[in-house]
Backbone as JSON, one array per atom type, in Angstrom:
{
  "sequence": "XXXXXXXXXXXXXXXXXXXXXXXXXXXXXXXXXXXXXXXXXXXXXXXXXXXXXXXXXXXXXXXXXXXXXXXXXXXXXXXXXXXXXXXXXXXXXXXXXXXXXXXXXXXXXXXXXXXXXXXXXXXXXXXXXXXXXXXXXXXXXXXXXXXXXXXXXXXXXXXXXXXXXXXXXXXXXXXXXXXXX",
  "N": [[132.91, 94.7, 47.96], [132.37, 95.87, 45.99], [131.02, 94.66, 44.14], [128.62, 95.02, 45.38], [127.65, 97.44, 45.29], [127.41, 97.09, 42.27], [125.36, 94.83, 42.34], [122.92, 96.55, 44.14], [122.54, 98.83, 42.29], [121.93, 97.38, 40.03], [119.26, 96.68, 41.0], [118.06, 98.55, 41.59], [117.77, 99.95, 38.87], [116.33, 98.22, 37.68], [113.77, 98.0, 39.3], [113.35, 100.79, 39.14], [112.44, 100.52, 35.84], [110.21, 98.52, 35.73], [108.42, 100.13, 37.17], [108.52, 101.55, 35.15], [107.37, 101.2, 32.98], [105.26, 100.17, 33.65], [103.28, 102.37, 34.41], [104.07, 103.75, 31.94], [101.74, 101.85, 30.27], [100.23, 98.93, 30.0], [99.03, 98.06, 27.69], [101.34, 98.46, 25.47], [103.22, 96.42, 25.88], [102.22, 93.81, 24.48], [102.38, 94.62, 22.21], [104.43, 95.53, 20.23], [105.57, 97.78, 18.23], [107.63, 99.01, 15.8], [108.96, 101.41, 16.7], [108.31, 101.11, 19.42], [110.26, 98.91, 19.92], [112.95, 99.86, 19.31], [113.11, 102.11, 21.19], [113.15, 100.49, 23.92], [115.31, 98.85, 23.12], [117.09, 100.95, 23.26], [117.12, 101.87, 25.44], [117.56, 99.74, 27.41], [120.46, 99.94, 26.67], [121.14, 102.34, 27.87], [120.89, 102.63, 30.73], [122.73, 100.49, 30.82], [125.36, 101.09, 31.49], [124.54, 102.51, 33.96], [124.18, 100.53, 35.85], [126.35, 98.7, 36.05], [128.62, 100.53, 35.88], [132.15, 101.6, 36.49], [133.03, 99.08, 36.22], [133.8, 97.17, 33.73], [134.22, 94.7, 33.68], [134.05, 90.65, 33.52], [132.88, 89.83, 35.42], [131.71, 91.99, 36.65], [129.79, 92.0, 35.4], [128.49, 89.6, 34.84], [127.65, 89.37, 37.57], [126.01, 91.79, 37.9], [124.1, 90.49, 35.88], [123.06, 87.98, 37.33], [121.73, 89.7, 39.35], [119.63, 90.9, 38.5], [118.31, 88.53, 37.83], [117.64, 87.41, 40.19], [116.2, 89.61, 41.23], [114.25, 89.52, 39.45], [112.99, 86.89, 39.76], [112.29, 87.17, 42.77], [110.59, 89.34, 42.33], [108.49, 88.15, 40.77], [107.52, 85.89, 42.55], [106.7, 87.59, 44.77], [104.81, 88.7, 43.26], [103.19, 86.33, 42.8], [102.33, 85.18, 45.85], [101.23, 87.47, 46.92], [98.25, 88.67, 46.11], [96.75, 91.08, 46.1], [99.39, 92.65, 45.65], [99.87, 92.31, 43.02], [98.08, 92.86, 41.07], [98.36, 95.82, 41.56], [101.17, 96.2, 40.95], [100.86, 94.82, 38.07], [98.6, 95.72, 37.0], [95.1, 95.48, 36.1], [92.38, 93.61, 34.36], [91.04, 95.28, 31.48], [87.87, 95.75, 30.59], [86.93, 96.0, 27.37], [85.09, 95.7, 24.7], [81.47, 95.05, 24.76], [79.08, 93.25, 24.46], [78.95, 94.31, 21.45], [79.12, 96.3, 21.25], [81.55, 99.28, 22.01], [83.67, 100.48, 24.84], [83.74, 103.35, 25.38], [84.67, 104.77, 27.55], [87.07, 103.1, 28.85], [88.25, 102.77, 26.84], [89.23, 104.82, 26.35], [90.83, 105.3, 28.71], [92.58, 103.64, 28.71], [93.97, 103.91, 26.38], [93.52, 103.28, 23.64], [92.92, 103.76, 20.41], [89.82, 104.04, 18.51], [90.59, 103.25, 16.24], [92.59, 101.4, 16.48], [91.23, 99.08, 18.03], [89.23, 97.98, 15.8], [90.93, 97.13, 13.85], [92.27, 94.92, 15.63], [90.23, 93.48, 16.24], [89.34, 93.06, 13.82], [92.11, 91.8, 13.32], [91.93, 89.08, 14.89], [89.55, 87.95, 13.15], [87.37, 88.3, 13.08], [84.44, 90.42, 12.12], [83.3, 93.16, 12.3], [83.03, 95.62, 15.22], [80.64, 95.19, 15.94], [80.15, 92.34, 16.11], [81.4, 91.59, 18.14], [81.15, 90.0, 21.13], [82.17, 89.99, 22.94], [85.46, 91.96, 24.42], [88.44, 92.27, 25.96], [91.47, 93.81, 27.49], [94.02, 92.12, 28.27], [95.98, 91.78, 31.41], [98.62, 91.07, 30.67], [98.46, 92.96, 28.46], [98.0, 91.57, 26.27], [94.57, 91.23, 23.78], [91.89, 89.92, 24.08], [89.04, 88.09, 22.47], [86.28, 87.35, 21.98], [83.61, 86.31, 20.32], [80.66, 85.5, 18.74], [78.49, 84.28, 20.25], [79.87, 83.35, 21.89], [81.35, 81.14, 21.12], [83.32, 81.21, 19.52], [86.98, 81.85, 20.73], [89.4, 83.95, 20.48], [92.43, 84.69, 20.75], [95.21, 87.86, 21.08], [98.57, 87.48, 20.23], [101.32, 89.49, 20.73], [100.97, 90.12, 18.26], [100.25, 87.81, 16.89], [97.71, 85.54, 15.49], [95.23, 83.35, 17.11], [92.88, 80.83, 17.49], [90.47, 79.28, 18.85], [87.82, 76.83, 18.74], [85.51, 76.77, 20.86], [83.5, 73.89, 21.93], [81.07, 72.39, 23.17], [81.1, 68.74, 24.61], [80.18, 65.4, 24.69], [79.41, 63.37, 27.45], [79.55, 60.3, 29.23], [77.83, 59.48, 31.67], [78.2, 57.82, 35.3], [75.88, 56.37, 35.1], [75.39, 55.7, 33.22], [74.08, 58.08, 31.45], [74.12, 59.99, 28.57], [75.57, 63.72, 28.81], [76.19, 66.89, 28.28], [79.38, 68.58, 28.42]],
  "CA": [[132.12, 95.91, 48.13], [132.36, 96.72, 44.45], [129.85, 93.91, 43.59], [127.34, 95.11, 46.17], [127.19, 98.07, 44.65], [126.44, 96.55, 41.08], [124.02, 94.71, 42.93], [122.42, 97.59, 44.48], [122.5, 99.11, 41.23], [121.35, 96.57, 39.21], [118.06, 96.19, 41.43], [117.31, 99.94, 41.33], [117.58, 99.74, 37.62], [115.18, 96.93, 37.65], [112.7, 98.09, 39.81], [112.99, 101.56, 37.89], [112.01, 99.94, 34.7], [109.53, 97.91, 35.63], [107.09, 100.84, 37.48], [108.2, 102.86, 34.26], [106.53, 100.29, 31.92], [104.0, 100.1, 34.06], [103.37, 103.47, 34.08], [103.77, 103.41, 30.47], [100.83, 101.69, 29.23], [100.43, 97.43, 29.45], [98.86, 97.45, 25.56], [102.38, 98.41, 24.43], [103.9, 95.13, 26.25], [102.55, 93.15, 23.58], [101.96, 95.29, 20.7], [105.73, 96.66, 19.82], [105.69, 98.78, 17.13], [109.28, 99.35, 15.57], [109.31, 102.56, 17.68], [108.97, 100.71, 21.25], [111.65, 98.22, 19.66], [113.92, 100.71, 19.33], [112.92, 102.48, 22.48], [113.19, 98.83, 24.42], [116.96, 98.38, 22.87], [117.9, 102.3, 23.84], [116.38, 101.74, 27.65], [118.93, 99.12, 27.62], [121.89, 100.36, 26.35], [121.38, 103.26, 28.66], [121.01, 101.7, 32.07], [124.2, 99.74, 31.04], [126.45, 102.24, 32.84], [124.13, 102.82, 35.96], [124.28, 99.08, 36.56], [128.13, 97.85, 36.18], [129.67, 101.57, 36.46], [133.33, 101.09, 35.61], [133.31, 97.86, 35.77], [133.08, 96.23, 32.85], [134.63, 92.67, 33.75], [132.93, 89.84, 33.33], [132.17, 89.7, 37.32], [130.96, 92.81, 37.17], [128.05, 91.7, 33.99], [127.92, 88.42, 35.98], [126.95, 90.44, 39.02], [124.21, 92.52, 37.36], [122.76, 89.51, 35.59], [122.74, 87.98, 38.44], [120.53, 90.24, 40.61], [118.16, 91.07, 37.41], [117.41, 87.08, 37.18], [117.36, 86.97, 41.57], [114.75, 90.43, 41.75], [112.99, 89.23, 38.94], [112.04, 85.47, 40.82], [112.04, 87.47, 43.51], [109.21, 90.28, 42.53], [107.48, 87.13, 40.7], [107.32, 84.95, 43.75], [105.45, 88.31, 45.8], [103.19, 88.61, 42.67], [101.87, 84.94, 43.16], [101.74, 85.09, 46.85], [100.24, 88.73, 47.11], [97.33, 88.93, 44.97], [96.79, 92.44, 45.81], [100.42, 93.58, 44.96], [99.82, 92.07, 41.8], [96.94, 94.21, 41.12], [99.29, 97.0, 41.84], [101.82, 96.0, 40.02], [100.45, 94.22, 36.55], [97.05, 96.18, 36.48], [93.54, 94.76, 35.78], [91.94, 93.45, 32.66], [89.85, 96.21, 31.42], [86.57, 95.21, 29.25], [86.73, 97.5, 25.79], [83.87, 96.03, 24.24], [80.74, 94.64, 25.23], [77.45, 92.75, 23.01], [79.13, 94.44, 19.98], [79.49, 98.0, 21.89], [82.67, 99.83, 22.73], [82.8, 101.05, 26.15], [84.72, 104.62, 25.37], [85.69, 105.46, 29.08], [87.91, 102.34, 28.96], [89.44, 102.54, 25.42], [90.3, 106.04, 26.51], [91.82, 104.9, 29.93], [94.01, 102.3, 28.12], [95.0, 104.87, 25.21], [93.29, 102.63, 22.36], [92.05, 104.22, 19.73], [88.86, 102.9, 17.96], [91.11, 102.42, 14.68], [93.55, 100.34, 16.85], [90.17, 98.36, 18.31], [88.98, 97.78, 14.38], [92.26, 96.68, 13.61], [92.9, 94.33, 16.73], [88.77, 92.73, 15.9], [89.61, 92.05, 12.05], [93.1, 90.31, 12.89], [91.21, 88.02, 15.11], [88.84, 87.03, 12.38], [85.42, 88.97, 13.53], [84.29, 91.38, 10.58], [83.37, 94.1, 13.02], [82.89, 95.34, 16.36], [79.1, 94.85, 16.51], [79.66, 91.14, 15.98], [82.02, 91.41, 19.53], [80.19, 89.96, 22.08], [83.39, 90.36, 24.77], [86.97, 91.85, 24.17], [89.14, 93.0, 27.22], [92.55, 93.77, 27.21], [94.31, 91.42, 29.51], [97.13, 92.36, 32.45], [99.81, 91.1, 29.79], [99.27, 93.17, 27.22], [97.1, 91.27, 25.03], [93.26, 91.64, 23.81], [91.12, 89.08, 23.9], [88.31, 88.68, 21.69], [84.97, 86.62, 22.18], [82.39, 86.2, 19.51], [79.79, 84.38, 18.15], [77.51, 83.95, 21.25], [80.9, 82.78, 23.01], [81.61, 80.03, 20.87], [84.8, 81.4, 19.37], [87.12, 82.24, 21.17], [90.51, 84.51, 20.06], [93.35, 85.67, 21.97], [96.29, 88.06, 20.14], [99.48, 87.45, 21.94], [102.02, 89.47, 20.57], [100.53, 90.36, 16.66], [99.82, 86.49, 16.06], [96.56, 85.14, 15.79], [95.11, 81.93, 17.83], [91.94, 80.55, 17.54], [89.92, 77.65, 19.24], [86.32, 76.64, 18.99], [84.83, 75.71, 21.96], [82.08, 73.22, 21.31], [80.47, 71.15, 23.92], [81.5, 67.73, 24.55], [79.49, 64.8, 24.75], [80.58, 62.22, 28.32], [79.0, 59.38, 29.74], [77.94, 59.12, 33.28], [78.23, 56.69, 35.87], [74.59, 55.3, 35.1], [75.01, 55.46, 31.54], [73.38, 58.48, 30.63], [74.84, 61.36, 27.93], [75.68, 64.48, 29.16], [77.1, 67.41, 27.91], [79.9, 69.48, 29.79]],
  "C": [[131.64, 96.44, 46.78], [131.05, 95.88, 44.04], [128.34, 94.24, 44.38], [126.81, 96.35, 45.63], [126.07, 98.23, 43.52], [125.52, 95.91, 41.57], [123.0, 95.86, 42.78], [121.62, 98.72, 43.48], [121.4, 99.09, 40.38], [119.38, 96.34, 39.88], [117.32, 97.63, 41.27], [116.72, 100.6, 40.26], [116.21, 99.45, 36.95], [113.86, 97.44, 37.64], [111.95, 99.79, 38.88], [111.54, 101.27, 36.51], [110.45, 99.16, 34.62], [108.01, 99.23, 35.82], [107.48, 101.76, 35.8], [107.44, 102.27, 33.59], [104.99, 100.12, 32.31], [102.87, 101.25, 34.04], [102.67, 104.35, 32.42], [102.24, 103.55, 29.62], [101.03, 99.91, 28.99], [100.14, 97.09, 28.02], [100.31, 97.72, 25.21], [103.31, 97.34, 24.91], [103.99, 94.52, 25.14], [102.27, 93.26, 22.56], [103.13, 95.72, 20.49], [105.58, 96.61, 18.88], [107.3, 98.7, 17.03], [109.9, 100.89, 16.95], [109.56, 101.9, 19.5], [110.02, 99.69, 20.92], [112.19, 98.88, 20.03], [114.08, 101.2, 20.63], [113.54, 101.61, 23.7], [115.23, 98.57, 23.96], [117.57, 100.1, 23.41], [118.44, 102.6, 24.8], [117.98, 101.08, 28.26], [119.85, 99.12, 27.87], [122.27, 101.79, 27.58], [121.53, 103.23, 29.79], [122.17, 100.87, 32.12], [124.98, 100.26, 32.42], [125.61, 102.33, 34.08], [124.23, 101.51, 36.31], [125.62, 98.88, 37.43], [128.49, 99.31, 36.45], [130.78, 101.52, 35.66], [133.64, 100.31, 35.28], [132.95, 96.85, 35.15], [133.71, 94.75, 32.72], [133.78, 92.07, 33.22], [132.2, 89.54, 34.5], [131.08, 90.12, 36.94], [129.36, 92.15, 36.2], [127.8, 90.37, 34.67], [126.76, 88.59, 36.74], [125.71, 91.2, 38.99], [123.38, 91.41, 37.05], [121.94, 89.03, 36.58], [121.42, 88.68, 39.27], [119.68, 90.3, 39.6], [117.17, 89.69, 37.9], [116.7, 86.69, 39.19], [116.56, 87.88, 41.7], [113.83, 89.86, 40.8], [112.35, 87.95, 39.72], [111.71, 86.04, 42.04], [110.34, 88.51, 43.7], [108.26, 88.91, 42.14], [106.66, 85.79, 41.58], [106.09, 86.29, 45.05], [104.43, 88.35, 44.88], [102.51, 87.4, 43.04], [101.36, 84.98, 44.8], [100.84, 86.46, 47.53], [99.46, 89.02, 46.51], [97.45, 90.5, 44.52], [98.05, 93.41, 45.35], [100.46, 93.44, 43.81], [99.18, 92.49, 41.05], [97.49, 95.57, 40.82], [100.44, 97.09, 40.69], [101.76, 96.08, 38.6], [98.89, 95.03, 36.39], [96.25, 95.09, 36.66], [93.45, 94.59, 34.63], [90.83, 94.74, 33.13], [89.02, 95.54, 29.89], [86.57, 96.69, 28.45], [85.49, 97.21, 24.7], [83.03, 94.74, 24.69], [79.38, 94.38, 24.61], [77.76, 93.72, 22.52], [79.1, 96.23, 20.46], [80.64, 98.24, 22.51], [82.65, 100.58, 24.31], [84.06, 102.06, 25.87], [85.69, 105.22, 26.29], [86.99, 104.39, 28.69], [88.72, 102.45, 27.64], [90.06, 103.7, 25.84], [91.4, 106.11, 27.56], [93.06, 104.08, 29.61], [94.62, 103.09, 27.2], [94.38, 103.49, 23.58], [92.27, 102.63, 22.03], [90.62, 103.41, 19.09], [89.49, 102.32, 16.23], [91.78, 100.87, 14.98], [92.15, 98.91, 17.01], [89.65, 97.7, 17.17], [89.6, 96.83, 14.24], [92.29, 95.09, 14.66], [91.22, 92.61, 16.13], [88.87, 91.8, 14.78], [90.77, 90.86, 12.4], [92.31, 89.02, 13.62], [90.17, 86.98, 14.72], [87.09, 87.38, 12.64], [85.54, 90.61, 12.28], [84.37, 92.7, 10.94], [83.14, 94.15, 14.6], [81.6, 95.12, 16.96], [79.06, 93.2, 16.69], [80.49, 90.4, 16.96], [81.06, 91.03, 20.7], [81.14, 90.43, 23.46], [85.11, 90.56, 24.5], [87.51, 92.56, 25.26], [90.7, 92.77, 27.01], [93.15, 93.46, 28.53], [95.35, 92.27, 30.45], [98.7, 92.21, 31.31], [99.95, 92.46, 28.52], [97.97, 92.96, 26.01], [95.7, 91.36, 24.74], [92.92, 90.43, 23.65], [90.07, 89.3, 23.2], [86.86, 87.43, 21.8], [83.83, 86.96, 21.56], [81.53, 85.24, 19.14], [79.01, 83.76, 19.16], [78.81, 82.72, 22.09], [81.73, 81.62, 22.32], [83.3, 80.1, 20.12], [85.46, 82.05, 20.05], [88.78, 82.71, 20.61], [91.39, 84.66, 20.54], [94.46, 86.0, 21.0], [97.43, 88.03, 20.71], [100.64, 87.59, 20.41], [102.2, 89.33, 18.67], [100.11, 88.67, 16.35], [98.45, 86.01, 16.49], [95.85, 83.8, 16.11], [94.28, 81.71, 17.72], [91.53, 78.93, 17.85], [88.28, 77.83, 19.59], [85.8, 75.92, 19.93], [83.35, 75.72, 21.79], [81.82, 72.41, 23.04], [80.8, 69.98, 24.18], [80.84, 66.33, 25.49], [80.19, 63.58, 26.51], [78.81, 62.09, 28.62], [79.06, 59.82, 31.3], [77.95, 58.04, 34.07], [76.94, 55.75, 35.67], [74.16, 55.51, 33.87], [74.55, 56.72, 30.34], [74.62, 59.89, 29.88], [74.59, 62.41, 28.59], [76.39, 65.74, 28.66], [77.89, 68.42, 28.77], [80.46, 70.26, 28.8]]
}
C-alpha cells in the first residue's frame, strides 16, 4: 500500500512539473541560463519529499523512479499517437522572423526579446536579422534559423551551433538523363 502511494505520488509530481514547464515558457527548455539551472536542481530537491514521503529506502526511490520512467513512456506514447494532445501539450513552432523581418506579436508571445533574437541570429553565423529569411522557435525549445535564400540552414540546440549546406544534388535517371533533386 505504501508503494502505491509513492506511486501515486510520484505521477502527480510528474504531471505537475511537466504542465508547470509548460506553462513556463518552451524557449527556456533549451536555453538554461545558470538561474533555470539552479531553479531545475531546487524543483528537484523539493518534490523529493512529496514523492517518497518517509520513505527513504531504496524501494521506496526504486518505486518513484520507477513510475517517473513508466508516466514518462507513458505520456510519450499518447504524444505520438494523439497528434492533437501533443499540440496541447508541447506547443507549436512559432515563426519570429520572416524575409529579414521580425514578427513582434510572436517574439512578444514567446517572451523573446529582440536582444535575445540578435544574439540567437549572430551565434548561428547570419550578421543580422535582415539577412533572416526564416527563424521559428521550435516545440523543443530551440530556434531555427534559415538564410541565404534557404541554402543555409542552422539549428541551435541547447547554446551549440550546427550548420549544414544544403546544395542540390546531381542523380541519374533511369534513361540516362541528369537531374537534380
Amino acid at each position: 500500500m505504501n508503494y502505491l502511494i509513492i506511486a501515486g505520488s510520484s505521477a502527480a509530481v510528474y504531471l505537475f512539473v511537466v504542465v508547470a514547464i509548460r506553462l513556463f515558457g518552451k524557449k527556456e527548455i533549451a536555453q538554461l541560463s545558470v538561474i533555470d539551472l539552479v531553479f531545475i536542481l531546487l524543483i528537484s530537491n523539493a518534490v523529493q519529499n512529496a514523492m517518497v514521503g518517509p520513505d527513504t529506502s531504496l524501494l521506496g526511490g526504486l518505486c518513484a523512479a520507477a513510475t517517473l520512467f513508466a508516466i514518462n513512456a507513458l505520456l510519450k506514447f499518447l504524444l505520438y499517437r494523439f497528434p492533437k494532445l501533443s499540440g496541447v501539450v508541447q506547443g507549436h513552432t512559432v515563426m519570429l522572423i520572416y524575409n529579414g523581418k521580425t514578427l513582434p506579436e510572436n517574439l512578444r508571445k514567446t517572451r523573446i526579446s529582440l536582444e535575445e533574437m540578435e544574439e540567437t541570429v549572430r551565434e548561428h553565423g547570419v550578421g543580422s536579422i535582415g539577412e533572416v529569411n526564416l527563424a521559428v522557435l521550435e516545440v523543443d525549445g530551440n530556434i531555427s534559423v534559415l538564410s541565404g535564400n534557404f541554402q543555409t540552414q542552422s539549428s541551435q540546440k541547447r547554446r551549440r551551433r550546427k550548420k549544414q549546406h544544403i546544395t542540390p544534388k546531381n542523380t541519374i535517371t533511369k534513361n540516362g538523363e541528369e537531374s537534380l533533386r
